[in-house]
C-alpha positions as CSV (number, residue, x, y, z in Angstrom):
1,X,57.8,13.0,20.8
2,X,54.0,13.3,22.0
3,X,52.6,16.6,23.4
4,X,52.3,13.9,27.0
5,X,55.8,13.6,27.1
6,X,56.9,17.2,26.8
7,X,54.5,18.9,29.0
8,X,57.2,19.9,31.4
9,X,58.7,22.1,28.9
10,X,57.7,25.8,29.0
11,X,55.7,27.1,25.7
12,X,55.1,30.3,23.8
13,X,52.2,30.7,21.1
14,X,50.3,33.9,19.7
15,X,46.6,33.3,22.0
16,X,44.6,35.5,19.0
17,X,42.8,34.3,16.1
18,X,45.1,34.9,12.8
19,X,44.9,38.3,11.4
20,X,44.5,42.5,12.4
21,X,42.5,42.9,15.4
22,X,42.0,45.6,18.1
23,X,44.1,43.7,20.6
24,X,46.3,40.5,20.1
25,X,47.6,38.7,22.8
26,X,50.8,36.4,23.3
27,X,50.5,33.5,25.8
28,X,53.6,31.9,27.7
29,X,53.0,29.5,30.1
30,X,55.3,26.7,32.1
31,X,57.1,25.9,35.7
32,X,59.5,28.8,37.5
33,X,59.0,32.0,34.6
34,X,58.9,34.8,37.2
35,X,63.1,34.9,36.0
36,X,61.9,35.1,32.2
37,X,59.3,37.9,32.6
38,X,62.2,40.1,34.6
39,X,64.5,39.3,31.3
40,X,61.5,39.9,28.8
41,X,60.2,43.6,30.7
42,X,62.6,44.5,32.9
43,X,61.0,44.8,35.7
44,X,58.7,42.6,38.2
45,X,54.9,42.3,37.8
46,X,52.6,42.1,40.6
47,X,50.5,38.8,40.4
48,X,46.9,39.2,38.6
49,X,47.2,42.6,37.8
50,X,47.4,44.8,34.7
51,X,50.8,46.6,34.1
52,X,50.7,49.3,31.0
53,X,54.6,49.4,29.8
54,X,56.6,49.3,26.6
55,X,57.6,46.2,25.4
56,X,61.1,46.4,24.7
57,X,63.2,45.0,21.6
58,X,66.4,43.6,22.3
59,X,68.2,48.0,22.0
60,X,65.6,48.8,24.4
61,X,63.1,50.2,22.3
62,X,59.6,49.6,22.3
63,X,58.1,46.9,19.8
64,X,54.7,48.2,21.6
65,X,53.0,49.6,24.7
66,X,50.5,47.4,25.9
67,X,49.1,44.9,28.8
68,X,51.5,42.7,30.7
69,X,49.9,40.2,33.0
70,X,51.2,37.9,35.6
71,X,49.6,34.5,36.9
72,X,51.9,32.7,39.3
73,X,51.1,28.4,39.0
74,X,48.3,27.3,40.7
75,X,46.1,29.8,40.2
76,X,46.2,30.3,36.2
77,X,44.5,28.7,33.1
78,X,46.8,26.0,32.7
79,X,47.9,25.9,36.6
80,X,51.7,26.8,35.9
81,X,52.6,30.0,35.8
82,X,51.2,32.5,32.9
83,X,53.0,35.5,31.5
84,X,50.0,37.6,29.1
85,X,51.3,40.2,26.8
86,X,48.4,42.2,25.4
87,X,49.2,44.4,22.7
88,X,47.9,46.1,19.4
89,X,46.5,43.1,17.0
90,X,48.4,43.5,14.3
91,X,49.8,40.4,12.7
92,X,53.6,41.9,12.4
93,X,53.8,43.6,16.3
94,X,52.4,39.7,17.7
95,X,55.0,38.3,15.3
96,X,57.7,40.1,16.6
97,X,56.4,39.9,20.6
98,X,56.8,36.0,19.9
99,X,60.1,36.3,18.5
100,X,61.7,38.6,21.5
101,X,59.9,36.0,24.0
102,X,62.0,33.4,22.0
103,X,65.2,35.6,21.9
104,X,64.9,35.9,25.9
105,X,64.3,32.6,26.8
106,X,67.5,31.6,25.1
107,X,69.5,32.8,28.3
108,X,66.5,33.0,30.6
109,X,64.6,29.8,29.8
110,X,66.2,27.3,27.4
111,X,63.6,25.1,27.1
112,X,60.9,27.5,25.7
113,X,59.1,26.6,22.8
114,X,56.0,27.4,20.6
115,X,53.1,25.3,21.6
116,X,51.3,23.0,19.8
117,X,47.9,22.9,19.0
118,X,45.6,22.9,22.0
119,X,48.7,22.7,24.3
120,X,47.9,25.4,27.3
121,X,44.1,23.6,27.3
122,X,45.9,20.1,27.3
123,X,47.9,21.3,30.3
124,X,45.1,23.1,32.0
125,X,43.6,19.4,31.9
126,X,46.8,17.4,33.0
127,X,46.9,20.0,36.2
128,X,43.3,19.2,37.3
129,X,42.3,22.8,35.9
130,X,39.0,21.0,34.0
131,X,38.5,17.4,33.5
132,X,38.4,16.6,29.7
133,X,34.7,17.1,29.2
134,X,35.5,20.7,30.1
135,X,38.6,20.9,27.7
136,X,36.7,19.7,25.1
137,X,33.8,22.1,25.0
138,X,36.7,25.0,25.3
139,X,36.8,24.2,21.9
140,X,33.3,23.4,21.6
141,X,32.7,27.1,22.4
142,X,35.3,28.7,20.0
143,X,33.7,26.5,17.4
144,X,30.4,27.2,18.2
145,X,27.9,28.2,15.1
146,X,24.6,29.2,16.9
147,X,23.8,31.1,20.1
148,X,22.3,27.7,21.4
149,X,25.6,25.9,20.6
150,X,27.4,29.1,22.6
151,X,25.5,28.7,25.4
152,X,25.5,24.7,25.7
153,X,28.9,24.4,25.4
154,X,29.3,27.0,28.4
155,X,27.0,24.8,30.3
156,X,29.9,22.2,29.8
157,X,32.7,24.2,30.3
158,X,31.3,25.4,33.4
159,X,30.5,21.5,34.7
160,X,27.3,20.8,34.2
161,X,27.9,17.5,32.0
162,X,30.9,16.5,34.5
163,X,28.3,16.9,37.3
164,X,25.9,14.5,35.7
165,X,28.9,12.0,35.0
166,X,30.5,11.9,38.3
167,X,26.6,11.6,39.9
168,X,26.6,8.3,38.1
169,X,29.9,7.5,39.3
170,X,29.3,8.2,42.7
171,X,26.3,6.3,42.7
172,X,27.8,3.2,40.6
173,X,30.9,3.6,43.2
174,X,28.5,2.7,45.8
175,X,26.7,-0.1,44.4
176,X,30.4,-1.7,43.6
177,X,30.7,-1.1,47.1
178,X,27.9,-3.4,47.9
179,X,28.9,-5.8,45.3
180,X,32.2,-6.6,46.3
181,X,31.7,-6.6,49.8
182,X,29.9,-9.3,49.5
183,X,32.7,-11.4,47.6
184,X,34.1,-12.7,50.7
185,X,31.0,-13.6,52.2
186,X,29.3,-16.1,49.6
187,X,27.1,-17.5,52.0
188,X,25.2,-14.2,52.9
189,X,25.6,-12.5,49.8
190,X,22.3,-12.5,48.4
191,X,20.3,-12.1,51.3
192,X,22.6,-9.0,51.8
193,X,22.2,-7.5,48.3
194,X,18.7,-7.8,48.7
195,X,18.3,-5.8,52.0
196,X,20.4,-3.1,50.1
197,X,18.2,-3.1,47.5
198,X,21.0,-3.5,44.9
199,X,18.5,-4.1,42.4
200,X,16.8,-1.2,43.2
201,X,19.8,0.9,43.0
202,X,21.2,-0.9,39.8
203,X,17.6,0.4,37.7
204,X,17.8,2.9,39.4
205,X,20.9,3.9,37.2
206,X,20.2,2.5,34.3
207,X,17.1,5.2,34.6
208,X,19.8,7.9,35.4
209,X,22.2,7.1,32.6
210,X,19.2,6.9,30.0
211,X,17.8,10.8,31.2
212,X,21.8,11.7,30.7
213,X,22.5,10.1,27.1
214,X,18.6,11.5,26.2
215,X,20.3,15.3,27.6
216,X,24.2,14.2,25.9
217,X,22.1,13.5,22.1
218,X,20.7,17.0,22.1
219,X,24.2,18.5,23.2
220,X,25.5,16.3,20.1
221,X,22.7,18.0,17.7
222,X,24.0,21.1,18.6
223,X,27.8,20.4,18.1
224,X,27.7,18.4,14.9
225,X,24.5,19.7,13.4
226,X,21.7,17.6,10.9
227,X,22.3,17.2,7.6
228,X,19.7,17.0,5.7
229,X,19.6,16.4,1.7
230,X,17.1,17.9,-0.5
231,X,16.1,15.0,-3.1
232,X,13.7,14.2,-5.7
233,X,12.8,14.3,-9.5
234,X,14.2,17.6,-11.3
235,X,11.9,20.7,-11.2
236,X,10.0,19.8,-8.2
237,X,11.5,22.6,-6.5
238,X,14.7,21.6,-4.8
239,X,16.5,24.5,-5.2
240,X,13.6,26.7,-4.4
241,X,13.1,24.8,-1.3
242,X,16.8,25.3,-0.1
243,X,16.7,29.2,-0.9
244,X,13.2,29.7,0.9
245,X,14.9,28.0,4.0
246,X,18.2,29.6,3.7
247,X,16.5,33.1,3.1
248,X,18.5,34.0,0.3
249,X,19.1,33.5,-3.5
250,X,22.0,30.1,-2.7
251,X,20.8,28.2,-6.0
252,X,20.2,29.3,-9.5
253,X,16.2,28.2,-10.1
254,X,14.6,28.1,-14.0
255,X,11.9,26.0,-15.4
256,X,14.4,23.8,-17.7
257,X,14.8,20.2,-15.9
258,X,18.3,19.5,-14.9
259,X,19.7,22.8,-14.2
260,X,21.1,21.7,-10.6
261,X,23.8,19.8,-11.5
262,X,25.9,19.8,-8.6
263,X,25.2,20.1,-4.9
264,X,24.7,23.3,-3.2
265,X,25.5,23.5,0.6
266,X,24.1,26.0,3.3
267,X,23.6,25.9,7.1
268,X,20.5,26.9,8.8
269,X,19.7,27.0,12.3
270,X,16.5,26.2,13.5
271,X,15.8,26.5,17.6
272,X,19.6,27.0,18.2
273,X,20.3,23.7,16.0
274,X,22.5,24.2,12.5
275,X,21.0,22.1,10.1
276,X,23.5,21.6,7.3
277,X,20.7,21.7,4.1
278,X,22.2,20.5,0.7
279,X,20.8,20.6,-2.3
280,X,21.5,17.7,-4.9
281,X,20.2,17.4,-8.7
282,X,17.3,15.9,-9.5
283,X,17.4,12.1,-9.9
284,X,16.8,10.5,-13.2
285,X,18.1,8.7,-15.9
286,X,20.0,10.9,-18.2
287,X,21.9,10.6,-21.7
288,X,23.8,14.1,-20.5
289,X,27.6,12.9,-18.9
290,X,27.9,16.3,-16.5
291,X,24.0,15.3,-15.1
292,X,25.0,12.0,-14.9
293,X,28.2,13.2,-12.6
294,X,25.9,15.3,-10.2
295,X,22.8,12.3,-9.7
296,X,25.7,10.3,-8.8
297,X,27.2,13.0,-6.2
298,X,23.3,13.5,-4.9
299,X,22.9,9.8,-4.1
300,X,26.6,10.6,-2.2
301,X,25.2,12.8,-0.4
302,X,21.4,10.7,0.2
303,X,24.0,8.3,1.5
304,X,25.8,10.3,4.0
305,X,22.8,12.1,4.9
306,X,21.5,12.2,8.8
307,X,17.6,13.2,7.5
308,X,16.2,13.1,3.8
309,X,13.5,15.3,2.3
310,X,12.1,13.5,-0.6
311,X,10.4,16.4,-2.0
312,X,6.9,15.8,-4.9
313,X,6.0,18.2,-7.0
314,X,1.7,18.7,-5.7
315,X,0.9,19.8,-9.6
316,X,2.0,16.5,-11.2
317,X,-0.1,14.8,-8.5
318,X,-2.3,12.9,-11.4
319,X,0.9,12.2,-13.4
320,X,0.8,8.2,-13.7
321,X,4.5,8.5,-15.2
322,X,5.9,10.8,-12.6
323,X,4.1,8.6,-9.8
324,X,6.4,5.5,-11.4
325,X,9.1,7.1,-11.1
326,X,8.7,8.5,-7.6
327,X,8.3,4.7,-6.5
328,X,11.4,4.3,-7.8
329,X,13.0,6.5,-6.1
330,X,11.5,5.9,-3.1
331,X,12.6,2.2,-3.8
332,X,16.3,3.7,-4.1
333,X,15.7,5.6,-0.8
334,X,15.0,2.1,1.2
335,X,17.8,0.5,0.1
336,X,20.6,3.3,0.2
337,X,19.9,4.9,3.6
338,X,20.5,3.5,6.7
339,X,17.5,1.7,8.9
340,X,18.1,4.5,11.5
341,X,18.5,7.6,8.9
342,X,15.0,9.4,8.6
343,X,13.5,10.8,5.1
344,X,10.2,12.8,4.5
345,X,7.7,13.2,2.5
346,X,7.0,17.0,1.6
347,X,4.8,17.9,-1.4
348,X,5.5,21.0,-2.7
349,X,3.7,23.5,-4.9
350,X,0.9,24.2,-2.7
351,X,0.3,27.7,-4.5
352,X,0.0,26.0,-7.8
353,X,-2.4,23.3,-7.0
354,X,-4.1,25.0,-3.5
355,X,-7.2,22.0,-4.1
356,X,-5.1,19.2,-4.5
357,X,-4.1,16.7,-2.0
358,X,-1.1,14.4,-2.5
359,X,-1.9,10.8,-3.7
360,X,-1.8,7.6,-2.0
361,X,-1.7,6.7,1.5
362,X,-0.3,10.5,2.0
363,X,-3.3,11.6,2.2
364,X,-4.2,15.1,5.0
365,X,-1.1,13.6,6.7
366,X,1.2,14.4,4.1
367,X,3.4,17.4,4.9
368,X,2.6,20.5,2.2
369,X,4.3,23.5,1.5
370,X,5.3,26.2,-1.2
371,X,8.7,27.3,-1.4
372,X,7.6,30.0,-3.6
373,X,5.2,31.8,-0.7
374,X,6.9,30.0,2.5
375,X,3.8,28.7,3.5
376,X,4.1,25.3,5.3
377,X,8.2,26.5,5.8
378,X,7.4,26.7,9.3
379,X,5.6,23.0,10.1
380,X,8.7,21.6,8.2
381,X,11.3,23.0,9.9
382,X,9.3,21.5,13.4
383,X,8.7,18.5,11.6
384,X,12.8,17.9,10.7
385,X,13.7,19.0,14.4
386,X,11.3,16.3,15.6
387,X,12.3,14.0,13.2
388,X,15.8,14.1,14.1
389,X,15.2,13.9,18.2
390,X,15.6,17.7,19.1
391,X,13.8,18.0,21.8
392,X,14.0,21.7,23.9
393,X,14.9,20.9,27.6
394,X,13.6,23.9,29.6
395,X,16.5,23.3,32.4
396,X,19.3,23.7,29.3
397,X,21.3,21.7,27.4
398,X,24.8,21.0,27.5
399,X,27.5,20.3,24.6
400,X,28.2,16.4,24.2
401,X,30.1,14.4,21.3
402,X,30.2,11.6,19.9
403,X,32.6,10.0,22.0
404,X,30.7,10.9,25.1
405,X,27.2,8.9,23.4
406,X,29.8,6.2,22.5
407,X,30.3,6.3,26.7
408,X,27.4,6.4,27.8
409,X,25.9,3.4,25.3
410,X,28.7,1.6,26.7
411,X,27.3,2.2,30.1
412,X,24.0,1.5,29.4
413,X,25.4,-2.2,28.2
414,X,27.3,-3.0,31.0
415,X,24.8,-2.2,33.3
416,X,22.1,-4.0,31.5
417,X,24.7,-7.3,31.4
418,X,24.9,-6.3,35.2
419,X,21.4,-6.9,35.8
420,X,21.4,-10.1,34.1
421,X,23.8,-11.1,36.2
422,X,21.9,-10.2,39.6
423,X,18.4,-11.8,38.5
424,X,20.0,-15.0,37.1
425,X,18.8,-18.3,39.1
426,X,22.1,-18.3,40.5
427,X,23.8,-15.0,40.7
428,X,27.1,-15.0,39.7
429,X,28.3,-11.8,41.7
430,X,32.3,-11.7,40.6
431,X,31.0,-11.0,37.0
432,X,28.5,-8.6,38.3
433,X,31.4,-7.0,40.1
434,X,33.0,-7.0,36.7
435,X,30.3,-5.5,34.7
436,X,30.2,-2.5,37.2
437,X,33.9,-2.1,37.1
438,X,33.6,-1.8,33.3
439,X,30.6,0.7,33.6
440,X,32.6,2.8,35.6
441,X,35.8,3.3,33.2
442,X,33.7,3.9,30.5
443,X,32.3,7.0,32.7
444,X,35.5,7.8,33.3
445,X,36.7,7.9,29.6
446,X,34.1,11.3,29.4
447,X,35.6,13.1,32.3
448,X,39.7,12.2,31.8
449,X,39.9,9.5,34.4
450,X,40.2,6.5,32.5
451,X,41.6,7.2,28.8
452,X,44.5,6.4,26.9
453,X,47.1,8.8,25.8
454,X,46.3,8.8,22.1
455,X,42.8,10.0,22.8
456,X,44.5,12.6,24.4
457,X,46.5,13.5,21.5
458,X,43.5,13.2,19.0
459,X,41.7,15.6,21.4
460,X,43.8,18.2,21.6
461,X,45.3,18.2,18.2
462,X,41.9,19.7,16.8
463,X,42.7,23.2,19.0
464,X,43.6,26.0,17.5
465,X,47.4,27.0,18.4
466,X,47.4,29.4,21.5
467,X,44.4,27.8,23.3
């Protein structure tokens, strides 16, 4: 049975991350639980504030002396009533506060379960406590890795995406408005369009959904993070790239070619944005089986990759051999990444060879660096953020996923169908109509309005139990 169809059921679930803590806390939350408390504490709670009492065992005595608190339904997380026992955040004392809420609800409320993952969010977003936008960056802020993610994702959960998404649906609303008023009056409908400037409205939001996706894609950055792969020939200075960004000793380093011979993964943030670095072995052709095995995992990873640094060693600069064999990486590179998947060229070894310039069309444009002093660190790590589309809104950014891009692209192309539809040499207005019906449920797919019950399920199911 789906989480959808038991939602009336009333459930139970430790609300604290696994393990000792300071405080734990056990969450119960469904319809008509004011009898259950009485049963559980023996004794009645006054709504929204703290009570400090025992909690008792089934003989009376006291499992623990803690926090009880009361929400009566609307005006809690998930909208139906809430019962919060805090308590000491041992593993054993939450254990066996779950179990006693269990024992009691056998007489007092039958029904009670333990919650699924992501339940009490789920139901705070069935009861119109957040629209799923919201829910989602609940999690989004739990999982956050950076202070930037942190804060975006509190952007969301406090509205600020669903404000943007339901100004676009307001306004779209409106033009539909227009649109299909004008259904029943074929004869005037394009002189009436026209006076209403539906064309002007219609760019209008195509402008607005463009500055909204251009906002959502930095959200994204901050949620998912880059990955970017560290590539090139052995002993160029892969490894000593990835420690110099990291700030720490990740990846063995020595002068003998092929000592990398798997990958080597750390996260870095740069500007609030985790950049996922990896380090892969160096690419050549090699008699050695366990090299073989990790140039085959590194072009895995050049393949998944969202940015590549195709790093050159500056000393061997002059090295007709090691020029080839570049070429033929960078050869590799074309056909391996995708059109829309970035890679740069960074010559390192600038302490080495401080006179020499890197070869080719490079030339003073060439990004240069040493991993062993850190100079040039600093214009790559701009260089990658650009490279990838980060771009620092000064009014803030809020958390967006994939899904929500997906959306908005979706959007972007009904509307643009839309407009083809109103400047064709004869306007056919019941398929323009259409088009902005279609616009409008993918908007409403971000915020809750318009999606399916498996989404739903998808959604949620990537909570953590208790939230």
């Amino acid at each position: 049975m789906s989480q959808l169809a038991r939602h009336d059921d009333p459930i139970a679930a430790i609300a604290t991350a696994p393990g000792r803590g300071a405080v734990g806390i056990v969450r119960v939350s469904g319809q008509d639980l004011a009898p259950f408390a009485r049963a559980l504490l023996g004794r009645e709670l006054r709504p929204r504030e703290a009570h400090y009492l025992p909690f008792p065992d089934a003989a009376g005595d006291a499992i623990d002396r803690g926090l009880a608190l009361w929400f009566p339904a609307p005006h809690s997380y998930t909208g139906e009533d809430v019962l919060e026992l805090q308590a000491h955040g041992g593993p054993v004392v939450l254990q066996l506060l779950l179990a006693r809420c269990m024992e009691v609800a056998r007489a007092a409320l039958p029904r009670l379960r333990l919650a699924e993952a992501g339940e009490f969010t789920e139901r705070a977003f069935l009861n119109d406590k957040m629209d799923l936008a919201q829910a989602e960056a609940v999690a989004d802020l739990i999982d956050a890795s950076t202070e930037g993610a942190a804060r975006s994702a509190a952007r969301s959960l406090s509205g600020a995406f669903s404000g943007e998404v339901h100004g676009l649906r307001d306004a779209l609303v409106h033009l539909r408005m227009l649109v299909e008023a004008t259904l029943d009056f074929p004869e005037e409908e394009i002189d009436f369009l026209r006076k209403a400037d539906a064309r002007g409205q219609l760019s209008n939001l195509q402008n607005r959904v463009a500055a909204v996706l251009g906002h959502a894609r930095q959200g994204a950055l901050l949620r998912e993070g880059i990955a970017v792969v560290i590539a090139g020939q052995p002993n160029v200075g892969k490894s000593s790239l990835l420690n110099a960004l990291a700030g720490a000793e990740l990846a063995i380093v020595t002068p003998m070619a092929g000592t990398t011979r798997d990958t080597v993964r750390q996260t870095i943030q740069i500007e609030g944005v985790p950049l996922h670095v990896i380090d892969t072995a160096g690419l050549r052709e090699s008699a050695d089986a366990v090299e073989r095995i990790g140039i085959e995992r590194a072009w895995e990873q050049i393949a998944r990759a969202d940015a590549v640094l195709f790093l050159h060693d500056l000393t061997r600069g002059s090295d007709a051999a090691y020029l080839a064999a570049d070429a033929q990486i960078a050869a590799a590179l074309i056909q391996r990444l995708a059109p829309a998947v970035p890679h740069l060229d960074v010559w390192n070894k600038s302490d080495a060879a401080p006179d020499a310039m890197p070869p080719g069309a490079h030339g003073a444009q060439a990004l240069t660096l040493s991993a062993q002093t850190g100079e040039g660190l600093a214009a790559l790590r701009q260089r990658l953020l650009r490279t990838v589309g980060w771009e620092a809104l000064p009014e803030g950014v809020y958390m967006a996923r994939e899904r929500h891009l997906q959306a908005l692209r979706g959007v972007q192309e009904h509307l643009a169908q839309a407009l083809a539809r109103l400047d064709a040499p004869e306007p056919a207005l019941d398929l323009l109509a259409e088009e902005l019906r279609l616009a409008q449920g993918a908007l409403g797919a971000i915020t809750g309005e318009f999606t399916a019950d498996d989404l739903l399920g998808t959604i949620f199911s990537q909570f953590c139990i208790g939230k």
